[in-house]
MARVO-941304 format. One record per residue: x, y, z of N, C-alpha, C in turn. Coordinates in steps of 0.05 Angstrom, whole numbers, plus 5000, padded with zeros to 4 digits. Layout:
<recs>
XYZXYZXYZ
...
</recs>
This chain:
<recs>
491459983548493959913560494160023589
492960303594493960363619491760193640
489160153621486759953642488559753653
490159643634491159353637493359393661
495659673657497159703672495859783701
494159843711493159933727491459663744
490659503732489759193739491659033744
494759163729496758913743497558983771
497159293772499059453794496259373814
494759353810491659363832492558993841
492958823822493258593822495658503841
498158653840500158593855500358753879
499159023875498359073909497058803930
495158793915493058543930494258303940
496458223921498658043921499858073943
501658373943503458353971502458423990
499058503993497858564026496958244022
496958094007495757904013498557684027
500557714014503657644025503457634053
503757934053504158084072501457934106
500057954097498057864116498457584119
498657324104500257124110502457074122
504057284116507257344127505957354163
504057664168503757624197501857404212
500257244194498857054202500856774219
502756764193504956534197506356704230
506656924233507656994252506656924286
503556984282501556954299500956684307
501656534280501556254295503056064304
505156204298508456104309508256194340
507556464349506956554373505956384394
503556264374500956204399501755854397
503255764373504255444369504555344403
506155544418507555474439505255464464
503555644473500555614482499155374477
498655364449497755014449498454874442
501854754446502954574465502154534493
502754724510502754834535498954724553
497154824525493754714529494054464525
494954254505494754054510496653784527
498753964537499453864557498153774584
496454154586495354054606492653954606
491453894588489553704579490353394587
493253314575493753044578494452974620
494753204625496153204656493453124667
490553364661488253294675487152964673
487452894641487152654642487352384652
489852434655492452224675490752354705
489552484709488952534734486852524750
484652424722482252334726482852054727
484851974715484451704711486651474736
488351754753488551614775486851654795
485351774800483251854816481251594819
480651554787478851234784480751024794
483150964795484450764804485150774834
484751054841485951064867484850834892
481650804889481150574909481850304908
481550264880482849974872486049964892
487450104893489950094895490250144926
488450254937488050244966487250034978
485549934960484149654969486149474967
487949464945489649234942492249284974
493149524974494149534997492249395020
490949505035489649395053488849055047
487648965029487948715024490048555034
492748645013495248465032495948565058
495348785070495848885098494548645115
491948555107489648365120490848085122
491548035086493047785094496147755102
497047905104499847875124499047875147
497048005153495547945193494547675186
492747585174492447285178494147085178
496747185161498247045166500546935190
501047215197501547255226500847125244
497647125242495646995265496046815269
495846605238496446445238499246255249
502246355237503846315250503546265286
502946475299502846595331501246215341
498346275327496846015325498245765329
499545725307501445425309504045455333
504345665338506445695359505445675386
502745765382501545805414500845505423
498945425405499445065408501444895411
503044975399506044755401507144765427
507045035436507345055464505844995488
503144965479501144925495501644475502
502944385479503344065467505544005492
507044225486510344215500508544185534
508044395543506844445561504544185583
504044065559501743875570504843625569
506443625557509043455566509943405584
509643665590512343625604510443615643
507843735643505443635659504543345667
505843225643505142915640507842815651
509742885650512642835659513142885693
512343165693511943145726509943045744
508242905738505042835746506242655765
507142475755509342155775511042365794
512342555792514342605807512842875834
511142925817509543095836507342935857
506442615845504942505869506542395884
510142295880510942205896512142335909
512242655910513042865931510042875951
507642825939506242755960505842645975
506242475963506842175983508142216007
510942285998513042356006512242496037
511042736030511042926047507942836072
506742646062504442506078506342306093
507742146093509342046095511742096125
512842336115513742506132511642526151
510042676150507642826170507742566187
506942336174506642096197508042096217
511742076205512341996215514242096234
514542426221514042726248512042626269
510442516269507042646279507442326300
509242196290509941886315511442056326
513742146323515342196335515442406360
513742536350511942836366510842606397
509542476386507542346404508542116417
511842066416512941776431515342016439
515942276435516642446447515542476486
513342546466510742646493510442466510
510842206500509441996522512141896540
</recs>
């Protein structure tokens, strides 16, 4: 009987260091729960960070891309404007062509007839 009593008391010591050591285990990991949160946060942060790093030229390129074509487009515009004006221009060249030979005329004309008058002056 006392073997037996002595195996329960050996048995339930073992019991409550064994409690007992779970008790501080559960403690320890409640502690550190918050640490690795904290590690795999920043696990997921590095990740996201590798993975804009890989995107980062794509996304530069696509900037510069439309930077390129809004200049060609530009160019373009400037293009059809510089011609239209250049159209206008040859118009309105074509418009004064008649009025500019008959100021020549005009002024040959004159000279003559200054250039009689000069000379029935003189005589």
């Amino acid at each position: 009987l006392q073997e037996s009593i002595e195996t329960w008391a050996s048995e339930n010591r073992s019991s409550e260091n064994d409690t007992a050591r779970l008790e501080d285990l559960r403690r320890r990991n409640a502690a550190i729960a918050s640490d690795v949160e904290l590690f795999n946060e920043r696990r997921r942060v590095l990740d996201r960070i590798c993975e804009l790093k890989s995107v980062r030229p794509l996304v530069e390129y696509e900037v510069l891309r439309l930077a390129a074509a809004e200049k060609r487009e530009e160019k373009s515009v400037l293009k059809k404007e510089c011609y239209e004006r250049h159209q206008a221009l040859e118009e309105l060249r074509q418009t004064l062509e008649p009025e500019r030979k008959r100021i020549q005329d005009l002024k040959i004309a004159f000279r003559g007839v200054r250039q009689k008058t000069n000379d029935s002056d003189t005589t």
